[in-house]
C-alpha angles and dihedrals in degrees: 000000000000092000086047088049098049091039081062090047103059090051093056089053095048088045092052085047085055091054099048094052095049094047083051093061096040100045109039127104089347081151079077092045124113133206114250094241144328100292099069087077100067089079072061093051130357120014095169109127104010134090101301099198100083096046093048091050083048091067095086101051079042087062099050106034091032122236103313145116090258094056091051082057110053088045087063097040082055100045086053088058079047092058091047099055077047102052090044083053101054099035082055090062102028086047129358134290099266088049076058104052082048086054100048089044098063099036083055097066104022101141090216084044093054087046109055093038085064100043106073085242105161095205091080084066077063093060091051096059095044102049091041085057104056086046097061086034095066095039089058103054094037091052098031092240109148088186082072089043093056101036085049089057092044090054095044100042093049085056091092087059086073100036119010100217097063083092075083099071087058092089094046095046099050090050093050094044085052091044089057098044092048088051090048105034106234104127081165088076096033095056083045086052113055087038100059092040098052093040092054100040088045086056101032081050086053094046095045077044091058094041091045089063095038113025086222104121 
């Protein structure tokens, strides 16, 4: 009990070291950080008729560094310290713990990781949904929750809403989610499943339709 306690032990610590390093390449000197390109500063100015997720979650790094490039970046420096906690949670249940650690490892110091992640680029707001999708995705079928079913098709189909071709993965990932219920037998959750996924991307289609014609949104 004691071996198996310190063994845990040990990963959390090498976790937390993870952490640190990836927040040490994301975070310093971003007051010498640039945006990617142009674009990055519409959630600044202007936000009609483009993806509207990422400037309303902005809202709230807006509140406390004030409106500014810096701001933009640290939101996304944060939200790709967000993506690696993600990925070590779902390598840990797709594979093992140490598969995790490997995982998180690598993510930490990915050069194209560490730059888009300091560039105000939107699109890592992207990663974070994905991959907290297919977390609460898996959870759900394996456990039978359907909480985790339906948050995991709320994530997933507001995706769009960062990046509009995300609607591509749709395909890919009903096929995925009917591939694994048929593996483990649960058409329960697959029926859920579908369900849940085709009803909120119909409506969340209708609604970016809407925003697309009027910039309201």
């Amino acid at each position: 009990m004691q071996a198996e306690s310190r063994s845990n032990l040990k990963h959390y610590a090498v976790l937390l070291m993870l952490l640190v390093i990836a927040a040490g390449l994301r975070f310093w000197n971003l007051e010498g950080a640039k945006f990617l390109s142009p674009d990055e500063y519409r959630a600044l100015y202007q936000s009609k008729f483009h993806t509207p997720l990422f400037s309303l979650l902005y809202a709230v790094p807006k509140m406390l560094w004030g409106p500014s490039e810096e701001s933009i970046i640290r939101f996304t420096a944060a939200l790709g310290i967000l993506s690696l906690l993600l990925v070590y949670v779902l390598a840990a249940k797709i594979w093992s713990a140490r598969a995790a650690l490997l995982s998180a490892a690598l993510l930490s110091c990915s050069a194209t990781h560490v730059f888009f992640s300091r560039s105000g680029y939107p699109a890592i707001l992207l990663s974070v949904l994905f991959l907290a999708a297919v977390t609460l995705l898996l959870r759900g079928i394996d456990s039978e929750r359907r909480l985790s079913l339906i948050l995991s098709a709320i994530v997933l189909a507001a995706s769009p809403l960062v990046y509009l071709p995300a609607y591509a993965l749709l395909p890919a990932m009903l096929l995925s989610l009917g591939f694994y219920c048929y593996n483990q037998n649960k058409p329960t959750s697959l029926a859920l499943g579908y369900a849940l996924y085709l009803i909120l991307f119909s409506l969340l289609w209708w609604g970016f339709s809407v925003y697309a014609e009027t910039g309201a949104l």
